[in-house]
PDB file of the backbone (N, CA, C, O) and the ligand in Angstrom, with CONECT records:
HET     ZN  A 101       1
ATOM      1  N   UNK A   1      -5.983 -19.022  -7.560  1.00  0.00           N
ATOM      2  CA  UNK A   1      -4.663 -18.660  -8.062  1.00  0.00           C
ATOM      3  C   UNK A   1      -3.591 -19.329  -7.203  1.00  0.00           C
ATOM      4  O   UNK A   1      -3.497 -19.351  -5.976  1.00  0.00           O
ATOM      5  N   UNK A   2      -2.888 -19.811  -8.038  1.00  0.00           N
ATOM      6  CA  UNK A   2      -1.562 -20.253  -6.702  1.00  0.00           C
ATOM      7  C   UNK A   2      -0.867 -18.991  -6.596  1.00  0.00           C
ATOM      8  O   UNK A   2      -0.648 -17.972  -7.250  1.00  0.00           O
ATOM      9  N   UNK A   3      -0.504 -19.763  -4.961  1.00  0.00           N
ATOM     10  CA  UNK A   3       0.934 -18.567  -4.397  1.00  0.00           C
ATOM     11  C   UNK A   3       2.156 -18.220  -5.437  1.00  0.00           C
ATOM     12  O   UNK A   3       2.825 -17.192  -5.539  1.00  0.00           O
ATOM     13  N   UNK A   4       2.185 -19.013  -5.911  1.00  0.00           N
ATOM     14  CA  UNK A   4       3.459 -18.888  -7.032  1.00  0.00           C
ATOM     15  C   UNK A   4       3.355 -17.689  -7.640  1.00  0.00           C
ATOM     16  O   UNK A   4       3.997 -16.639  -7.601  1.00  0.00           O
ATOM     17  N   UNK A   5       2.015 -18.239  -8.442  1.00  0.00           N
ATOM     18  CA  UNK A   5       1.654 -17.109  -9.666  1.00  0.00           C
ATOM     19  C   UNK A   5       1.158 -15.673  -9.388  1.00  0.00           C
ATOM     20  O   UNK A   5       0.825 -14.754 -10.137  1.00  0.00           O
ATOM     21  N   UNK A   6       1.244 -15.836  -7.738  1.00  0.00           N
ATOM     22  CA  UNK A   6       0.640 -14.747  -7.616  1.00  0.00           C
ATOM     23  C   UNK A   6       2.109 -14.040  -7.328  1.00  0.00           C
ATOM     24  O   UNK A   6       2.331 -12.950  -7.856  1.00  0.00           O
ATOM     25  N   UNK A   7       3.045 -14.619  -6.547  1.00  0.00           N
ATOM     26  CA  UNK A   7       4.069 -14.070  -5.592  1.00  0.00           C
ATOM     27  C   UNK A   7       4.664 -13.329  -6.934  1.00  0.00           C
ATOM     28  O   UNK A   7       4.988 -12.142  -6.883  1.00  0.00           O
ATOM     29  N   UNK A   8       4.794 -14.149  -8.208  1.00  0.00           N
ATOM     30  CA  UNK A   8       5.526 -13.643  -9.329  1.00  0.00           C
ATOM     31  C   UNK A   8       4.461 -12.441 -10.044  1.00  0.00           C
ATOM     32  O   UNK A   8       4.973 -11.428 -10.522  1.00  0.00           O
ATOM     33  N   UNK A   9       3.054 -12.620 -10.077  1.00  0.00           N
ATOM     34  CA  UNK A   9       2.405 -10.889 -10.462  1.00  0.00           C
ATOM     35  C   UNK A   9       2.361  -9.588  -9.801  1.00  0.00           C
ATOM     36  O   UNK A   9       2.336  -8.492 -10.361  1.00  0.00           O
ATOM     37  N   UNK A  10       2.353  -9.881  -8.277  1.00  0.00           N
ATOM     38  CA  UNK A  10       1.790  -9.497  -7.354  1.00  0.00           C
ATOM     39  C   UNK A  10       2.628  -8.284  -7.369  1.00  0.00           C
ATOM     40  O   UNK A  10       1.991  -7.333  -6.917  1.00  0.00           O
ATOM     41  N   UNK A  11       4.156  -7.889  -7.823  1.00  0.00           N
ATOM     42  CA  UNK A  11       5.392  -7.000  -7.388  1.00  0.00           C
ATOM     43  C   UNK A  11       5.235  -6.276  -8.580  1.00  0.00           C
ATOM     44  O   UNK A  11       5.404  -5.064  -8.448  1.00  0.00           O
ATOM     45  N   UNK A  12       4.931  -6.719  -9.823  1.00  0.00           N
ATOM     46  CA  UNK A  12       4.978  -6.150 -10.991  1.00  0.00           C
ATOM     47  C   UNK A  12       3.879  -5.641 -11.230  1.00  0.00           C
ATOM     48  O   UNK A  12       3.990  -4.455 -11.540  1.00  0.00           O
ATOM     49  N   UNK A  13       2.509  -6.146 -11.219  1.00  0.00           N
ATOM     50  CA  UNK A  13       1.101  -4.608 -11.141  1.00  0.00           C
ATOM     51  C   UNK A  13       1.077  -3.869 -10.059  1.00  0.00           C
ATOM     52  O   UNK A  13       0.421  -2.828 -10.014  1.00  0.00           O
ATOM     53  N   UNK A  14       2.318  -4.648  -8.307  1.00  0.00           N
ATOM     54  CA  UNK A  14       2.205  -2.843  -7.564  1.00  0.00           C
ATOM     55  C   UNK A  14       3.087  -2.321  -8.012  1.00  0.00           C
ATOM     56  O   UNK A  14       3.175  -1.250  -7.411  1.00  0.00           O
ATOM     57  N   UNK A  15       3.935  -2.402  -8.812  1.00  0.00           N
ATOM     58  CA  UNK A  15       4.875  -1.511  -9.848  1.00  0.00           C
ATOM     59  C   UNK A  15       4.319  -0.763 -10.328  1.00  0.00           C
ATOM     60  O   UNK A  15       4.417   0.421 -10.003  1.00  0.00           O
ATOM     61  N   UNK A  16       3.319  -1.310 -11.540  1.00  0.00           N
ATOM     62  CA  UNK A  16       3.135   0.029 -12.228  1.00  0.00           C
ATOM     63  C   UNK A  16       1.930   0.784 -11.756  1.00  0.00           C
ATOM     64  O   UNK A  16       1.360   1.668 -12.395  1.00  0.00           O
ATOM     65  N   UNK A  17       1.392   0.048  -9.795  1.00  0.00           N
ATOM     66  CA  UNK A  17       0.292   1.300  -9.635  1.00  0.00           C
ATOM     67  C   UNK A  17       1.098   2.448  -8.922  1.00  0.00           C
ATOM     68  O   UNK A  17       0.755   3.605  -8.675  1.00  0.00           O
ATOM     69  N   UNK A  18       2.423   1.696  -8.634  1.00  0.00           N
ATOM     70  CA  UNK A  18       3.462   3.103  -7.985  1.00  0.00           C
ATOM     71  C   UNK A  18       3.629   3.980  -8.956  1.00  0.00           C
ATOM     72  O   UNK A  18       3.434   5.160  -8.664  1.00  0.00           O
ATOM     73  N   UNK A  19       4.067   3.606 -10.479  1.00  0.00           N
ATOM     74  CA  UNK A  19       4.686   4.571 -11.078  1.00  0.00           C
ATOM     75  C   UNK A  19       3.589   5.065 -11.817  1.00  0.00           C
ATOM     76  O   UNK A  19       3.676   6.072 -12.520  1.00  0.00           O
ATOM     77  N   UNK A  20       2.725   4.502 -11.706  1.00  0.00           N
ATOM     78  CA  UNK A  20       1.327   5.552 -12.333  1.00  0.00           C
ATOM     79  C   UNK A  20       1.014   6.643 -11.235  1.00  0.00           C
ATOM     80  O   UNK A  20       0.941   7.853 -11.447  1.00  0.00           O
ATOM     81  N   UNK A  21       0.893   6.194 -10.383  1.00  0.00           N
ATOM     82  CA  UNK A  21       0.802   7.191  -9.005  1.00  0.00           C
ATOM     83  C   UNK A  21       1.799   8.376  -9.108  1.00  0.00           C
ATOM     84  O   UNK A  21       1.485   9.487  -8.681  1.00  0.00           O
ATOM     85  N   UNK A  22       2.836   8.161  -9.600  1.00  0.00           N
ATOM     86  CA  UNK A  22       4.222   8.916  -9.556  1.00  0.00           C
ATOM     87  C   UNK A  22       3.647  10.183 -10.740  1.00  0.00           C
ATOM     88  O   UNK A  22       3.989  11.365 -10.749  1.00  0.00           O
ATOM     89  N   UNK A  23       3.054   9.757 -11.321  1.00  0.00           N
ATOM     90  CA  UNK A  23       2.799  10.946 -12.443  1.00  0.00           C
ATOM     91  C   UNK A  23       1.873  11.654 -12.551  1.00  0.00           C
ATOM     92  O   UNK A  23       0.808  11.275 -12.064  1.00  0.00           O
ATOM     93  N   UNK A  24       1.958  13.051 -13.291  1.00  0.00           N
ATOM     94  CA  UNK A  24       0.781  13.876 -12.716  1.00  0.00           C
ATOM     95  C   UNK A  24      -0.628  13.040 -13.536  1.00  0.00           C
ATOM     96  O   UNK A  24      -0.704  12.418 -14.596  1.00  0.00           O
ATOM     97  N   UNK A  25      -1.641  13.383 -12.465  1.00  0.00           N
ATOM     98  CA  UNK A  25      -2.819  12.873 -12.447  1.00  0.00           C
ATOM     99  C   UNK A  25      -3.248  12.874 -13.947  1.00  0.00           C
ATOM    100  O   UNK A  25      -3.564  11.775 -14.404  1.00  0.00           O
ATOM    101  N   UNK A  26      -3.300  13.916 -14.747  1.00  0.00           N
ATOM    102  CA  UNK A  26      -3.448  13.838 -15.701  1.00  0.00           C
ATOM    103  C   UNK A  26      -2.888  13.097 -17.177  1.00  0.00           C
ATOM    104  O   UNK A  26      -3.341  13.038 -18.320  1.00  0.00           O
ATOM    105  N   UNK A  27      -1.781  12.625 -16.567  1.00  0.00           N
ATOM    106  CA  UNK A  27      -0.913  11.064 -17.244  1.00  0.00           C
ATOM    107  C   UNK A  27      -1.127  10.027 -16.930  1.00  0.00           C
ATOM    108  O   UNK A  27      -0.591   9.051 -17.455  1.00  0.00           O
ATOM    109  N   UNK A  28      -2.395   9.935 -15.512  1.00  0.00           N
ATOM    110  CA  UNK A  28      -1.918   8.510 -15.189  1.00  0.00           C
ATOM    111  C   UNK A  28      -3.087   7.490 -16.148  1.00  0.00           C
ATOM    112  O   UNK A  28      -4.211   7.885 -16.460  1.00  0.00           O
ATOM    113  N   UNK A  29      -2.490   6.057 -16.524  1.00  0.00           N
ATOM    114  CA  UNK A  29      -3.648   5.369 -16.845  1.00  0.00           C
ATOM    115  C   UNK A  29      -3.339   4.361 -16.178  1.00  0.00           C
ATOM    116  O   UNK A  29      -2.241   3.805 -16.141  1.00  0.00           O
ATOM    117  N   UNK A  30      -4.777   3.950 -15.351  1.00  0.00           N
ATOM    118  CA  UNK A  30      -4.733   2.885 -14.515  1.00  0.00           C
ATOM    119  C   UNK A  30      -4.927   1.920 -15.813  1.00  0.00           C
ATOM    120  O   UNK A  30      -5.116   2.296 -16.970  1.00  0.00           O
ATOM    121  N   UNK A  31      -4.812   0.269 -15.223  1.00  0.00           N
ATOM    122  CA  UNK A  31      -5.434  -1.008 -15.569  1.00  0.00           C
ATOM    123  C   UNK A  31      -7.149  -0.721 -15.310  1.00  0.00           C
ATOM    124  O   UNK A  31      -7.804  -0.319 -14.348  1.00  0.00           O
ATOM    125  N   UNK A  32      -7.507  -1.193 -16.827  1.00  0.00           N
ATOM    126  CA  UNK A  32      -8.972  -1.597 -16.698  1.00  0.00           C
ATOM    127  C   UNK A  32      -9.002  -2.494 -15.862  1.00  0.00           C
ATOM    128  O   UNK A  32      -8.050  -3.182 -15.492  1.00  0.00           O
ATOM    129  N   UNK A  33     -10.582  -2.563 -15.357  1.00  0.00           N
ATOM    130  CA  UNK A  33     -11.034  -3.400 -14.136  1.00  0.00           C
ATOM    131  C   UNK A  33     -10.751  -4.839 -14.169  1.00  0.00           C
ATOM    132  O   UNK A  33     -10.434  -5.584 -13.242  1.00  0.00           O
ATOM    133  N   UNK A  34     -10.969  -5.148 -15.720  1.00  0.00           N
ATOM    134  CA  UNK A  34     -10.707  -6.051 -15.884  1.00  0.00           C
ATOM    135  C   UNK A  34      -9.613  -6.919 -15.972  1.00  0.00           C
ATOM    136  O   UNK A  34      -9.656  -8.145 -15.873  1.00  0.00           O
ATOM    137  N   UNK A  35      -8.350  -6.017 -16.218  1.00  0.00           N
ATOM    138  CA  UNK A  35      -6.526  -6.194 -15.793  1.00  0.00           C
ATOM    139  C   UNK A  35      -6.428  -6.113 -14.557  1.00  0.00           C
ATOM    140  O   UNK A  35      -5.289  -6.359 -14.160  1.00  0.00           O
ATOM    141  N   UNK A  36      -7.346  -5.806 -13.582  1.00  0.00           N
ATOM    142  CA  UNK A  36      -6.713  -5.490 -12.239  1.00  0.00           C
ATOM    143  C   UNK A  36      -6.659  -7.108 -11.699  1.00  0.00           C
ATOM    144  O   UNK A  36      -7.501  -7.998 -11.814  1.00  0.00           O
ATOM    145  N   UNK A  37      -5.395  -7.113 -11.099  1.00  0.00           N
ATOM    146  CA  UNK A  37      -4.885  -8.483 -10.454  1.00  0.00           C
ATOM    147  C   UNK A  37      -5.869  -8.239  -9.325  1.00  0.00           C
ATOM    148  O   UNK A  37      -6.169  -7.216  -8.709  1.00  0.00           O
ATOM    149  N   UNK A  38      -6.325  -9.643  -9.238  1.00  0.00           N
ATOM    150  CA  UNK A  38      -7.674 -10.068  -7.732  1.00  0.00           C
ATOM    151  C   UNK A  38      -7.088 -11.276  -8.021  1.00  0.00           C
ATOM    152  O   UNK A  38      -6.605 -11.756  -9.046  1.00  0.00           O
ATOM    153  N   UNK A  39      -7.256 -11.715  -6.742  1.00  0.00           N
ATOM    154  CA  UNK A  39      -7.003 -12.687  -5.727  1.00  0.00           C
ATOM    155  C   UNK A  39      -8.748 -12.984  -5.102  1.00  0.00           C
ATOM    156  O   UNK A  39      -9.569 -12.078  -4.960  1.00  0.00           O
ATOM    157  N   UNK A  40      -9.045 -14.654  -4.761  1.00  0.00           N
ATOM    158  CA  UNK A  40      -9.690 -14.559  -4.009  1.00  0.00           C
ATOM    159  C   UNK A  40      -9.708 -14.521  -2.572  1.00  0.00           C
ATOM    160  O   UNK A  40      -8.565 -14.912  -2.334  1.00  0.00           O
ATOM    161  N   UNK A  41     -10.145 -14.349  -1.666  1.00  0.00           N
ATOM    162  CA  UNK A  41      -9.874 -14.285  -0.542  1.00  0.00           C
ATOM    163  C   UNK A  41     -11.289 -14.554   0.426  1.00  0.00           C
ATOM    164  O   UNK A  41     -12.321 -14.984  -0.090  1.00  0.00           O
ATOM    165  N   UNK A  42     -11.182 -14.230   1.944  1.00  0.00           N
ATOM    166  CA  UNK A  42     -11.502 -14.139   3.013  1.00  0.00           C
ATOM    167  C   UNK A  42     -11.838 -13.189   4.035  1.00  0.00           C
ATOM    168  O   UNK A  42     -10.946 -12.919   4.839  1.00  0.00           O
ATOM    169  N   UNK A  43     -13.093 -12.563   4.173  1.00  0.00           N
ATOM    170  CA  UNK A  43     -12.981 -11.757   4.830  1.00  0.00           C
ATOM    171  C   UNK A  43     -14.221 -11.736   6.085  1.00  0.00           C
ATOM    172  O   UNK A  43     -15.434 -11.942   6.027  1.00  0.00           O
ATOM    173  N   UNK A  44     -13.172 -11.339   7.378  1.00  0.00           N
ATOM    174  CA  UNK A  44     -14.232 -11.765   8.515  1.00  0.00           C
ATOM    175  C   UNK A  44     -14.507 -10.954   9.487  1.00  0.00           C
ATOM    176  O   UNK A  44     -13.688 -10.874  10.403  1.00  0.00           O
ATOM    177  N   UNK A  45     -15.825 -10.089   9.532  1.00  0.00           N
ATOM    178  CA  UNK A  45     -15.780  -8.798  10.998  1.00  0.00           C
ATOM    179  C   UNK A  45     -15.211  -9.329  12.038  1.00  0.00           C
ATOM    180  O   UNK A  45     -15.123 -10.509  12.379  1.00  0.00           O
ATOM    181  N   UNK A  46     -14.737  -8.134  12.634  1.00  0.00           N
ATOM    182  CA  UNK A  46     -13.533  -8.675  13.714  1.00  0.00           C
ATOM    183  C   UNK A  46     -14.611  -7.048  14.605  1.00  0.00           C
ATOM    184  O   UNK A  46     -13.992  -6.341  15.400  1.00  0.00           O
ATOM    185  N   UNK A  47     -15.818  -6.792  14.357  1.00  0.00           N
ATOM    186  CA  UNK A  47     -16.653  -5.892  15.411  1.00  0.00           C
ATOM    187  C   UNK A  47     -17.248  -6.869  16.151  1.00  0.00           C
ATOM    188  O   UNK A  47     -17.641  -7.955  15.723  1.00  0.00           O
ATOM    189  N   UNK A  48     -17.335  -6.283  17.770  1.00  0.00           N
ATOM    190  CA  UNK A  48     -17.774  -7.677  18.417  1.00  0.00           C
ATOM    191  C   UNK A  48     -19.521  -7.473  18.510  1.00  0.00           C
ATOM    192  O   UNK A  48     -20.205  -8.422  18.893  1.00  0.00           O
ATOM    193  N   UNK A  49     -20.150  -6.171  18.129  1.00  0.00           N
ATOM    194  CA  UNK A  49     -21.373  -5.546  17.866  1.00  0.00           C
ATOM    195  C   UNK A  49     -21.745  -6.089  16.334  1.00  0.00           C
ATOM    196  O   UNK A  49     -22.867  -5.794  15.920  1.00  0.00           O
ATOM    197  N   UNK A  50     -20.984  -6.762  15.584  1.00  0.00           N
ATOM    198  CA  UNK A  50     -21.971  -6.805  14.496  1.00  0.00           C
ATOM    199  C   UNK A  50     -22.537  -8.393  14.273  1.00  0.00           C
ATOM    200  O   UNK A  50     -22.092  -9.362  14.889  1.00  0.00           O
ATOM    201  N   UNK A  51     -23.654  -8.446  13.220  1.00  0.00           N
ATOM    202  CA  UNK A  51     -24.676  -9.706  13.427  1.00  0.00           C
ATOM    203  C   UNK A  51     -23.655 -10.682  12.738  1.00  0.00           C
ATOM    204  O   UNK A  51     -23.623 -11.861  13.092  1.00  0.00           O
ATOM    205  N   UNK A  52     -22.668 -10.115  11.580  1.00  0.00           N
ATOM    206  CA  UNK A  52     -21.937 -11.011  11.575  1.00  0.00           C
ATOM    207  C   UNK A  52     -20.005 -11.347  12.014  1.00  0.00           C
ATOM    208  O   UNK A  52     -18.886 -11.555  11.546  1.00  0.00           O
ATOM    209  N   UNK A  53     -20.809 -11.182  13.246  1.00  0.00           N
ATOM    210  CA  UNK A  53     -18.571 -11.098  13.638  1.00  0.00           C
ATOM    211  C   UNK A  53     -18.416 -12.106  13.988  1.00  0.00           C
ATOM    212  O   UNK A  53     -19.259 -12.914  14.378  1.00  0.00           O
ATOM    213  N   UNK A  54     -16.902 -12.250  13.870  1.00  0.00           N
ATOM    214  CA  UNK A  54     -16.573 -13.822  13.569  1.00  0.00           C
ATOM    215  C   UNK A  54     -16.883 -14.601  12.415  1.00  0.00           C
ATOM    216  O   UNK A  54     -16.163 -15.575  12.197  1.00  0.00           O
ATOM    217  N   UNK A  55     -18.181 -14.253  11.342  1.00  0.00           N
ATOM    218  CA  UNK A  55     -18.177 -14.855  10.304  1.00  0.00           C
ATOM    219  C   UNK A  55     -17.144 -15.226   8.978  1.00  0.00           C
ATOM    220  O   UNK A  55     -17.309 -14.322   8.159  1.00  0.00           O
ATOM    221  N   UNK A  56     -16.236 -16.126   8.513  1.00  0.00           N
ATOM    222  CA  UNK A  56     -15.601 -15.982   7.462  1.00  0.00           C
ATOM    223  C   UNK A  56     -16.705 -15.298   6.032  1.00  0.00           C
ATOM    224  O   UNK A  56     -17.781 -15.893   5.963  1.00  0.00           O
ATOM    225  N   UNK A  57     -16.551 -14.423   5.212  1.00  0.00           N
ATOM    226  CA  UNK A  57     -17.012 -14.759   4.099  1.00  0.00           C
ATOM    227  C   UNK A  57     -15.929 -14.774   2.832  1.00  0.00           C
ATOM    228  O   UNK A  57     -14.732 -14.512   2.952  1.00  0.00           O
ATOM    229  N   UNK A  58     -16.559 -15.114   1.673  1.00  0.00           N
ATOM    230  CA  UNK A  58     -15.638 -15.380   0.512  1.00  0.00           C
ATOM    231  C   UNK A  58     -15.444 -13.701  -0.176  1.00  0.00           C
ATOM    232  O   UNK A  58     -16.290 -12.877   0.171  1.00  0.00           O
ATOM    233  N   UNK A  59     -14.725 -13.412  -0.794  1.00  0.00           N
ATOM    234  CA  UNK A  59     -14.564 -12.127  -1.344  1.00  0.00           C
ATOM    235  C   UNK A  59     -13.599 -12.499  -2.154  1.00  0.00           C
ATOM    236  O   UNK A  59     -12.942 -13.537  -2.075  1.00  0.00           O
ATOM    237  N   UNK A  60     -13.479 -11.388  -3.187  1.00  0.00           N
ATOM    238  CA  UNK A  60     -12.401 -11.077  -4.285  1.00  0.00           C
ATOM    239  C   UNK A  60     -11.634  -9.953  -3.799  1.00  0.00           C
ATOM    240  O   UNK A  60     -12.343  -9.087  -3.288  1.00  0.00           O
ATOM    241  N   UNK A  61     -10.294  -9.691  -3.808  1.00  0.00           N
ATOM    242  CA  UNK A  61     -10.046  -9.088  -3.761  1.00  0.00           C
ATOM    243  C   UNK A  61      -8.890  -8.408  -4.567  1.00  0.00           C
ATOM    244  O   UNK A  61      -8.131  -9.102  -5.243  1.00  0.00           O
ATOM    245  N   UNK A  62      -8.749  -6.978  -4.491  1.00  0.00           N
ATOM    246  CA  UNK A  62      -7.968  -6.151  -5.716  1.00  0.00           C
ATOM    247  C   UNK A  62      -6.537  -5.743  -4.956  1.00  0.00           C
ATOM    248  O   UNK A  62      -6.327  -5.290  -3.831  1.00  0.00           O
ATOM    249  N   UNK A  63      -5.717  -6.069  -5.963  1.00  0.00           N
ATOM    250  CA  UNK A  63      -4.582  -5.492  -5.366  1.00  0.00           C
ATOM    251  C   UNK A  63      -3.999  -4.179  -5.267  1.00  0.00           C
ATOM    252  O   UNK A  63      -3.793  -3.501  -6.273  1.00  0.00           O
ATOM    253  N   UNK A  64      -3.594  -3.604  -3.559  1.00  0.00           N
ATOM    254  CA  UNK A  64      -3.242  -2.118  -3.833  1.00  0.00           C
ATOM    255  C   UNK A  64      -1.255  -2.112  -3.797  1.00  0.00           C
ATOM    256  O   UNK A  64      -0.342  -2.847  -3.423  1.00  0.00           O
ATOM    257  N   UNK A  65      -1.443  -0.797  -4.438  1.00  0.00           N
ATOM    258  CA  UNK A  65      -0.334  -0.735  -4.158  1.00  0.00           C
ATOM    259  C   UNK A  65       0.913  -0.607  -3.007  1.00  0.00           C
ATOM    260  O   UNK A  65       2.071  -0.256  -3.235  1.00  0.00           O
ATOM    261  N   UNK A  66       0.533  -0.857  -2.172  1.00  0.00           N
ATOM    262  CA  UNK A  66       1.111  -0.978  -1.136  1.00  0.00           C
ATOM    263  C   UNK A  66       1.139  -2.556  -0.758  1.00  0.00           C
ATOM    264  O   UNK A  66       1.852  -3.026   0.128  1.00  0.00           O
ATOM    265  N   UNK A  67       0.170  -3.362  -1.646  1.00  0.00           N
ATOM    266  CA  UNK A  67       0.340  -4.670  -1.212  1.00  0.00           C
ATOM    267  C   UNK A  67      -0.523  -5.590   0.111  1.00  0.00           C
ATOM    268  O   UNK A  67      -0.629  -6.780   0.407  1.00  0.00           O
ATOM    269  N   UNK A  68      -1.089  -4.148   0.726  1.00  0.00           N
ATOM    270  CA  UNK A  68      -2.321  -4.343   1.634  1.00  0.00           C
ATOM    271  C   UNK A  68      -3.591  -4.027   1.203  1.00  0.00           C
ATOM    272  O   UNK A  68      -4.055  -2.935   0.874  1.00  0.00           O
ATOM    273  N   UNK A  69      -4.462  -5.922   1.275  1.00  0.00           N
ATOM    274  CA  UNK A  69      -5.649  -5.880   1.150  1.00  0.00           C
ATOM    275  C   UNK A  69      -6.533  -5.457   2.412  1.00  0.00           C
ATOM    276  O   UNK A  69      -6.370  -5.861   3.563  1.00  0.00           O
ATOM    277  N   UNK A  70      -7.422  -4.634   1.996  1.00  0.00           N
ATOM    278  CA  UNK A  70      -8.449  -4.081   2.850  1.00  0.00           C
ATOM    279  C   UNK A  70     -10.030  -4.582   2.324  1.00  0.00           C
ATOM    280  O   UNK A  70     -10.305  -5.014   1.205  1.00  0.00           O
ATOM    281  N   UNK A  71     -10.833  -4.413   3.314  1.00  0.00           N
ATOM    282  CA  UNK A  71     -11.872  -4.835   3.110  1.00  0.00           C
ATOM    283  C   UNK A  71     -12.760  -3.728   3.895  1.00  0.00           C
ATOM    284  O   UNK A  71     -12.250  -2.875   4.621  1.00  0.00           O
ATOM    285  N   UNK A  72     -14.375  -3.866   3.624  1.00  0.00           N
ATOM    286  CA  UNK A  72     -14.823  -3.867   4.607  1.00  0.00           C
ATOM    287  C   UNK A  72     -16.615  -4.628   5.009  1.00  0.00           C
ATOM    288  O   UNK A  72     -17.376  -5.098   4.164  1.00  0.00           O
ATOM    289  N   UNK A  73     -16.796  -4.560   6.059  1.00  0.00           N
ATOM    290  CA  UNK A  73     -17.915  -5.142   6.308  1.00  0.00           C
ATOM    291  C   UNK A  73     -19.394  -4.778   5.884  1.00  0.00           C
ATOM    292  O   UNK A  73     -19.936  -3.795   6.389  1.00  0.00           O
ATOM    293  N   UNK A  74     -20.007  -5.519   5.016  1.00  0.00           N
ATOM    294  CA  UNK A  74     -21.314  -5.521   3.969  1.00  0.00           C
ATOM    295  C   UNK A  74     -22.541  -4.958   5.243  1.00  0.00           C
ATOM    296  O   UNK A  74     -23.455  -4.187   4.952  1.00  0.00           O
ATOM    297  N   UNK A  75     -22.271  -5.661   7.009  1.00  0.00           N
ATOM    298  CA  UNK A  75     -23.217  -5.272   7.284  1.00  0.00           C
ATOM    299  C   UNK A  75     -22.916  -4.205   8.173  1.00  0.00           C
ATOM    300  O   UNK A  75     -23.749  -3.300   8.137  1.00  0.00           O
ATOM    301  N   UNK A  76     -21.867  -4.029   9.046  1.00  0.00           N
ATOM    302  CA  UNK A  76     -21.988  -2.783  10.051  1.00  0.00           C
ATOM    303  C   UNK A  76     -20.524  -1.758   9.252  1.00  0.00           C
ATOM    304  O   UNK A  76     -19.872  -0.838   9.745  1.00  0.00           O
ATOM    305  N   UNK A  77     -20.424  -2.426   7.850  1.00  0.00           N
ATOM    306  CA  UNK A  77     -19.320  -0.946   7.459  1.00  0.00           C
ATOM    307  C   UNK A  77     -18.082  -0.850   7.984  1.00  0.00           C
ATOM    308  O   UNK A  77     -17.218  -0.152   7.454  1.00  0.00           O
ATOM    309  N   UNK A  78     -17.887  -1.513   9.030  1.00  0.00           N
ATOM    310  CA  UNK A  78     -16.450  -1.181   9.751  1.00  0.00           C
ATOM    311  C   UNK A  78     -15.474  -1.922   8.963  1.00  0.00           C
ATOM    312  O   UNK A  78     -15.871  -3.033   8.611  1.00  0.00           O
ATOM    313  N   UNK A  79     -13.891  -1.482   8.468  1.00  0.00           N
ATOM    314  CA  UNK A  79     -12.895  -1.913   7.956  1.00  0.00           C
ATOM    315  C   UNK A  79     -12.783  -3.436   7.967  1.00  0.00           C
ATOM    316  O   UNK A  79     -13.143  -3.696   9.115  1.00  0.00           O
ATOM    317  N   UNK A  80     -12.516  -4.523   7.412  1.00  0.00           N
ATOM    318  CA  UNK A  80     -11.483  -5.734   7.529  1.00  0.00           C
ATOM    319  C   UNK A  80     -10.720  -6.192   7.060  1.00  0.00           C
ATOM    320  O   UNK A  80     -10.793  -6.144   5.832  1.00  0.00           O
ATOM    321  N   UNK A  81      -9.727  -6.794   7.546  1.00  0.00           N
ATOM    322  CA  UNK A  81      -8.758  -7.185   7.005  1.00  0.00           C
ATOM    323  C   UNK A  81      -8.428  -8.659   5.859  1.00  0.00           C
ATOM    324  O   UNK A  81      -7.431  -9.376   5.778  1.00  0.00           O
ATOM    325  N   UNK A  82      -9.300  -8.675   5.348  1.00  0.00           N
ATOM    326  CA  UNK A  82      -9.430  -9.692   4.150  1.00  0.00           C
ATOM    327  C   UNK A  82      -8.017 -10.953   4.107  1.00  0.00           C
ATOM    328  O   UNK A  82      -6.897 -10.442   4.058  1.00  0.00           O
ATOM    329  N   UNK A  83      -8.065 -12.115   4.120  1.00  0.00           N
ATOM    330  CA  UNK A  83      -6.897 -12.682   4.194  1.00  0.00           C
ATOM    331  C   UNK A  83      -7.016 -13.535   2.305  1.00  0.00           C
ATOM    332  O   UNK A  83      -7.648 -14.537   1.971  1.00  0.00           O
ATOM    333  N   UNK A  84      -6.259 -12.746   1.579  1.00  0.00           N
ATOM    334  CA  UNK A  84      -6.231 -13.774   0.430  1.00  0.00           C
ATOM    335  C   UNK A  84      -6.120 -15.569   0.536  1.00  0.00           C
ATOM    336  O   UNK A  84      -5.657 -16.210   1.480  1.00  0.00           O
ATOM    337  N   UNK A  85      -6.563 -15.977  -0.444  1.00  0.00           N
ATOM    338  CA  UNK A  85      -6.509 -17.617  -0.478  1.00  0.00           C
ATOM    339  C   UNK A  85      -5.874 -18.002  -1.398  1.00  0.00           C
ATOM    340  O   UNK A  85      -6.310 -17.667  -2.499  1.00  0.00           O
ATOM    341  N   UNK A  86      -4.704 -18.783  -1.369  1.00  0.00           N
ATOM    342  CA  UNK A  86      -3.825 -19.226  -2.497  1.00  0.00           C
ATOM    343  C   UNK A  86      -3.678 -20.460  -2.727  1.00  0.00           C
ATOM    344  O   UNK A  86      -3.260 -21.118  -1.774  1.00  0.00           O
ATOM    345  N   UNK A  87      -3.906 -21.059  -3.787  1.00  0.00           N
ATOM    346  CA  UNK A  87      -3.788 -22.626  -3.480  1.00  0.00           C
ATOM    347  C   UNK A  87      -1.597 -22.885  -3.496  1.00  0.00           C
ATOM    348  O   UNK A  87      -0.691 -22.429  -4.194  1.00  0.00           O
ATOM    349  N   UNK A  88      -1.653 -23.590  -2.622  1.00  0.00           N
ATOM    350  CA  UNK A  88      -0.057 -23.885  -2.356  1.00  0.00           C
ATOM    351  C   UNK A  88       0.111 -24.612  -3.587  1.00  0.00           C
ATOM    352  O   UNK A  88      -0.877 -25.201  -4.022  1.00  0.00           O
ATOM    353  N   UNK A  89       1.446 -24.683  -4.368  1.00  0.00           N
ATOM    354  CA  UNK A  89       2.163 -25.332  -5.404  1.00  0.00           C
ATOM    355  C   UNK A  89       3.116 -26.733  -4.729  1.00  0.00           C
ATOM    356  O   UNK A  89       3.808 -27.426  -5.475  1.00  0.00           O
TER     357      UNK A  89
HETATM  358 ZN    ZN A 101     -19.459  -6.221  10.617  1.00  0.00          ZN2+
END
């Protein structure tokens, strides 16, 4: 995805996961899985105990509403911080 296209989706689906959030649970309808804006990205254990820290791997990732991607690690579980990949315009 380019940065562009993303910088221009990216404000408008955490829009409507705010204002779905905003309503009682029983109103809200998320985006099917398949509407959910992903980005690909990067994600690399930053545990200095696990077999793979320091490794980059490739991942998809989903956008939250807050705009922070999270991840976490396939082999020791601990959180990461996923860095999306955008091709520049
Ligand atoms: Zn790990």
């Amino acid at each position: 995805m380019k940065r562009s296209d993303y910088n221009k989706k990216a404000p408008i689906f955490r829009a409507r996961l705010v204002a779905e959030g905003k309503k009682p649970r029983d109103e809200q309808v998320w985006p099917e899985f398949e509407d959910w804006l992903q980005t690909p990205g990067i994600s690399t254990c930053t545990t200095p105990s696990c077999v793979v820290f320091g490794q980059p791997f490739p991942v998809t990732l989903n956008e939250n509403a807050d705009g922070v991607h999270r991840g976490v690690c396939g082999r020791c579980g601990q959180l990461t911080v996923p860095v999306p990949v955008l091709e520049e315009d």
